[in-house]
N, C-alpha and C positions, 0 to 999 in steps of 0.2 A: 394793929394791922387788921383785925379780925371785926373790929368797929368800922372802919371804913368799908372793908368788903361787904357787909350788913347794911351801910347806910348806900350804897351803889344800887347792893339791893335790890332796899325797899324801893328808890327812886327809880330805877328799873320797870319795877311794878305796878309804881304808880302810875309813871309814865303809859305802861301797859294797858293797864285799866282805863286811866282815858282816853284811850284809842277805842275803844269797842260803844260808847254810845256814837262815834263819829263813821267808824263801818257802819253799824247799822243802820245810819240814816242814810248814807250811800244806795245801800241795797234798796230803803224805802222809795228814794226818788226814781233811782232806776226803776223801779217797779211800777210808780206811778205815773212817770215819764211815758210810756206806752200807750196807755188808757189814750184814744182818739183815733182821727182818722186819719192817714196817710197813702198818699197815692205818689203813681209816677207812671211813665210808658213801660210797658211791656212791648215789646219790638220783636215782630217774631217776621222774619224775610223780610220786605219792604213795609209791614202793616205796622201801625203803634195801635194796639190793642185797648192799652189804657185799663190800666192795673189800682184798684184804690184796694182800701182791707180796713174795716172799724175793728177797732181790737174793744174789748172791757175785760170788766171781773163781773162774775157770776157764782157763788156760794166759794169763794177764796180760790176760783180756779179762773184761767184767762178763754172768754171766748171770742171768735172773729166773725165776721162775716165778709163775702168777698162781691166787690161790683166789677163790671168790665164790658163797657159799650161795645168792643168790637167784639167779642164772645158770646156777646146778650145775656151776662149775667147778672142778675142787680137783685144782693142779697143772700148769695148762697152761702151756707153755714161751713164754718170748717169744723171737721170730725176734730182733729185735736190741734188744740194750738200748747207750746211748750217753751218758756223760757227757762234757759240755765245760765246763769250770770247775763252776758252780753250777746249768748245766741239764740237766735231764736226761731222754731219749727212751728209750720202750720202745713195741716195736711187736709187735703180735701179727696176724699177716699172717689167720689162720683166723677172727678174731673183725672184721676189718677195723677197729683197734682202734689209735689211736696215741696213748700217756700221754704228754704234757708237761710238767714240772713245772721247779720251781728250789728246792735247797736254803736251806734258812733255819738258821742257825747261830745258838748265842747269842749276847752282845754280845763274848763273849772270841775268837769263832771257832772253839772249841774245839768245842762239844757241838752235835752236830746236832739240831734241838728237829723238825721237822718238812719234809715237801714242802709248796709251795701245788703243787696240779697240775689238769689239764685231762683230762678222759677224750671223746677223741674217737672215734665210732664213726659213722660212716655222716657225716651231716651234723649231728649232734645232737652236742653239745657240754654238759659237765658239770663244774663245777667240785668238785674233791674234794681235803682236806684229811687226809695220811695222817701217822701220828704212829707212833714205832718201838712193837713188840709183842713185849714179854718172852717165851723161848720156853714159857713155862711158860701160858703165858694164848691157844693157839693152839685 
């Protein structure tokens, strides 16, 4: 009895064990999934503002920058951008501006298909749906 419970186990274990190089690739793509541009409308009363954001990596940390024709903003840095698993904060301290959003993957978890996000500004609250933008199409 005491050999079968030992052979469950170790296969238990094993089993265990190769699950953690296949998490951590997970986390890799999510992570690298991000890296690019992504835009969509920002609607605020009758205007579409028109909302894009380039995210990258800079010394292992993620920064953004933010454009938006109806704003006249083209380039403004965001003070902190923050991913924790699939949510993700950028705050831009000059525009009193903080995005919220969570990544949506496809059903493989592979391809990131888009943000749902929130654009909050003062007290006024905007929901905005941003989808990635070929750099050819900026």
């Amino acid at each position: 009895m005491n050999r079968a419970k030992n052979s469950i186990a170790s296969y238990l274990l094993f089993c265990l064990l190769c699950a953690f190089p296949i998490i951590g690739h997970s986390e890799e793509i999510q992570t690298s999934a991000l890296i690019g541009t992504w835009g969509g409308p920002l609607v605020i009363g009758e205007d579409d503002l028109g909302l894009i954001f380039t995210f990258a990596m800079k010394d292992g940390n993620y920064t953004a920058s933010m454009i938006s024709d109806g704003l006249g903003i083209y380039g403004m840095p965001a003070d902190r951008v923050r991913l924790n698993g699939l949510s993700l904060t950028v705050v831009i301290r000059r525009l009193d501006v903080e995005f919220t959003g969570t990544l949506r993957f496809d059903e493989s978890g592979e391809e990131l298909l888009r943000i749902d996000a929130s654009w909050f500004q003062g007290s006024e609250m905007v929901p905005v749906v941003l989808r990635p933008i070929a750099e050819g199409n900026l």
